[in-house]
C-alpha positions, 0 to 999 in steps of 0.5 A: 104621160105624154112624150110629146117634145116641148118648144119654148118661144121666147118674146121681144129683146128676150133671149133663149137662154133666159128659159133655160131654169124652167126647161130644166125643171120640165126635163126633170118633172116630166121624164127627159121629155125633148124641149127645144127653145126656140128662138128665130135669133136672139136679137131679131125682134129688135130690128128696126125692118122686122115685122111680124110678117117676118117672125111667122114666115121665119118660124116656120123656116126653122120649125121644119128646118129643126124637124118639129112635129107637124101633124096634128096634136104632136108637139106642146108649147111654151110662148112667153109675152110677143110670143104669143102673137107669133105663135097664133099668127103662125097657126092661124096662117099654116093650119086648119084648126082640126089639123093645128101640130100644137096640142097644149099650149102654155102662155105666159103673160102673153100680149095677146093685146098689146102692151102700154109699154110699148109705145113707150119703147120707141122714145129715146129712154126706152130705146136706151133701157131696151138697148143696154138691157137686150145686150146688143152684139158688138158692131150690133145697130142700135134698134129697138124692133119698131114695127114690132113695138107698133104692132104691140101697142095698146088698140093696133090694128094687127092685135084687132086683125089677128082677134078676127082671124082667130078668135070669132068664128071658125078661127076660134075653134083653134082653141077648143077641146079637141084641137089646141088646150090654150092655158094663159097664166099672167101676174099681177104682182108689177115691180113698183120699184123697176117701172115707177115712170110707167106704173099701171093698176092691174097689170105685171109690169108690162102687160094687161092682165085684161090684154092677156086673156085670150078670151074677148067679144066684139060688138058694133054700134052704129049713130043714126044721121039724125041725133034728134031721131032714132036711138043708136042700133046696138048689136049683141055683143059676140063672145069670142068662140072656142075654149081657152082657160085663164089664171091670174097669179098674184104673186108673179111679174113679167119675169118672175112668171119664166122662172128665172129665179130658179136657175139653180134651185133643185126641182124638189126646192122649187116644188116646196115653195110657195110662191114659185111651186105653186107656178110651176105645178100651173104650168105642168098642169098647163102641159099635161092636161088632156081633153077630158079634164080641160074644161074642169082645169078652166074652172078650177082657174076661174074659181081662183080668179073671182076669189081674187076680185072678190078679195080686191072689192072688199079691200078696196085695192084699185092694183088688184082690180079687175078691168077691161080694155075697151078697144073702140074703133070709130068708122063711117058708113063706109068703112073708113076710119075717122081719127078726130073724135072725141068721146065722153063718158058721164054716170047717172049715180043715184047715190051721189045728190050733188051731181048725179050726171058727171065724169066717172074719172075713177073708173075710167083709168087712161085712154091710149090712141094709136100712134099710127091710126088714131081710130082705134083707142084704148079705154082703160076702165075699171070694170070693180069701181064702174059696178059699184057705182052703178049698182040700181036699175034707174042708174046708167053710162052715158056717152057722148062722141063729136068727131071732126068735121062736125056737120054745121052751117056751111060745113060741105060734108061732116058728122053730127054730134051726139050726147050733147044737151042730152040729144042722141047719145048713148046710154047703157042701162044697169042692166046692160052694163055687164054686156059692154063691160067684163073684167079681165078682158078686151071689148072690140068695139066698132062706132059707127057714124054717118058721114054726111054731105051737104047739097053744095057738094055735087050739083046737076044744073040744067043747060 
């Protein structure tokens, strides 16, 4: 058994102590092996000014202040929801993917990309909840971290920048067999009870199941000037590179995942139970699995995951459902931005006589714009609902996007609208629907159209 030492980093408003039943349950499965919580401070994702910035250059302050391993493969982790993102922007920022000091790293309910909660932890009842819950220090501000929630909310551009950086590519191999075995396990089980005023469909009651998957794709479709003309160019879609495994715990949430539940449960209790043992044997798997058996331990847990959706189809339970996020970027040809748009979807459904060409309002769950950047959105989709209900080959997804200015009569410089009156939009085939729609996953999209300019804009006039 390996005697490498374990850090546990711990996610935003949470303090170190909370992983204290689970490190002593490690110290007792795996012989005594060193494990240091580590945690920048226990209240410093909750400042206002902190950004992750500063929570990746502060991590490796205390890394090397704390003499943690630094050569390649000589330390396994344990990193809990925000700590996610720190852990990767740390890695990606410090090392090479061959020379990364992390060899088996454990993600619990990671918000790889992002929470819908977090927006909501700006408003004032979600600075209250977090503030009272967090246990601010006395003369202590009262702050809730903004520029850490902003980079948690659903479609930021750092959880899209951070994906490119470390997802596709030669960044990905970060997480391969070989270099970092990445195990992400996540609940599905959310608290009705504890979040009524923000409850969701296939999540733990704060993050995604489809945002914790490290695995994703990216695809880019680029509008034509004219929708009277050519069709949209649909570039493949690209899965994101290197090897990491995923599990979906049914039985767990957001804080039963830690194992808080067992701070004075007995190692022998906990192996005995069926909710919880069946945890913490993930987990140790999660930190002892070697190289050669990697491969073979991600199967075992995508096995267990499609009996899960398999379960959830036939019993026709839309909180068990497997979804996608649909993180969609709208641009023009030059690479800026465009925030005013508005996309539409519509179903050709044989099945349905009365209207075979209408909103699909089942499948498509909720649609979140960046507070910040409203070109990026999230689409919350329903991948179980959308297959069943265009499940024939003549069957398909229409969509259709108008962004403002819309280029007409004495508009200077503006976009066509496309998929209105069946002129230009975009339509995805049943066969193709499982390259733009997976479950369990994030889509990064990228809509392009074509800014165009009128001739008033720029003359040239003869003298």
């Amino acid at each position: 058994m390996s005697d490498r030492p374990i850090v546990i980093l711990h996610g935003w408003s949470d303090i170190s102590s909370s992983f204290a039943p689970l490190a002593r349950l490690l110290r007792a499965k795996l012989g005594g092996r060193e494990i240091a919580i580590v945690h920048l401070a226990d209240y410093i994702t909750m400042e206002d000014e902190v950004r992750f910035d500063d929570l990746v250059s502060a991590m490796e302050r205390a890394w090397r202040d704390n003499d943690l391993p630094t050569g390649r493969g000589g330390v396994d982790a344990i990193v809990h929801s925000t700590g996610a993102l720190v852990m990767r922007d740390w890695l990606q920022r410090n090392y090479e993917p061959r020379d990364a000091p992390i060899k088996n790293l454990v993600m619990l309910a990671p918000a790889n990309f992002g929470s819908p909660l977090a927006h909501k932890g700006r408003s004032l009842p979600g600075r209250i909840w977090k503030g009272f819950i967090g246990k601010v220090p006395p003369g202590a501000a009262f702050q809730t971290g903004t520029r850490i929630l902003k980079g948690l909310e659903l479609a930021s551009p750092h959880t899209w920048e951070l994906a490119e950086r470390d997802r596709f590519g030669d960044g990905g191999t970060m997480y391969s067999q070989g270099n970092v075995l990445c195990t992400v396990l996540v609940g599905q089980n959310a608290n009705r009870a504890l979040n009524a005023v923000a409850n969701e469909d296939g999540w733990d009651g704060t993050v995604r199941v489809a945002t914790a998957n490290m695995d994703c794709a990216r695809m880019r479709v680029i509008f034509p000037r004219d929708p009277d003309g050519a069709d949209p160019v649909v570039h493949e879609p690209e899965p994101s590179s290197g090897m990491t495994a995923f599990g979906i715990l049914d039985a767990h949430d957001h804080g039963t995942i830690k194992l808080t539940q067992a701070r004075r449960r007995l190692l022998a209790d906990v192996e005995n139970m069926r909710r919880d043992g069946s945890l913490f044997f993930d987990i140790v798997k999660s930190l002892t699995v070697t190289d050669d058996r990697f491969e073979t331990w991600r199967d075992e847990l995508s096995m267990r995951n499609d009996a899960l959706l398999d379960r959830a189809y036939r019993a026709r339970r839309p909180e068990k459902h497997a979804y996608q996020n649909t993180v969609i970027r709208v641009e023009d040809q030059y690479g800026v931005g465009v925030e005013d748009y508005l996309l539409e979807f519509f179903e050709r459904d044989d099945d349905r006589t009365r209207n075979s060409r209408r909103l699909h309002r089942a499948a498509f769950r909720s649609v979140h714009a960046y507070s910040d950047d409203r070109s990026y959105r999230s689409f919350y989709i329903d991948c179980t609902s959308l297959f069943r209900s265009i499940d024939r080959n003549t069957e398909f997804l229409g969509v259709s996007i108008c962004a403002h200015p819309e280029m007409e009569g004495e508009t200077p410089v503006g976009f066509a609208a496309f998929g209105q009156g069946g002129r230009g939009g975009l339509r995805i085939m049943h066969r193709d629907l499982h390259d733009f729609f997976a479950p369990n996953r994030t889509l990064l999209l990228t809509l392009q159209l074509t800014r165009q300019q009128s001739g008033s804009v720029f003359k040239l006039r003869q003298i």
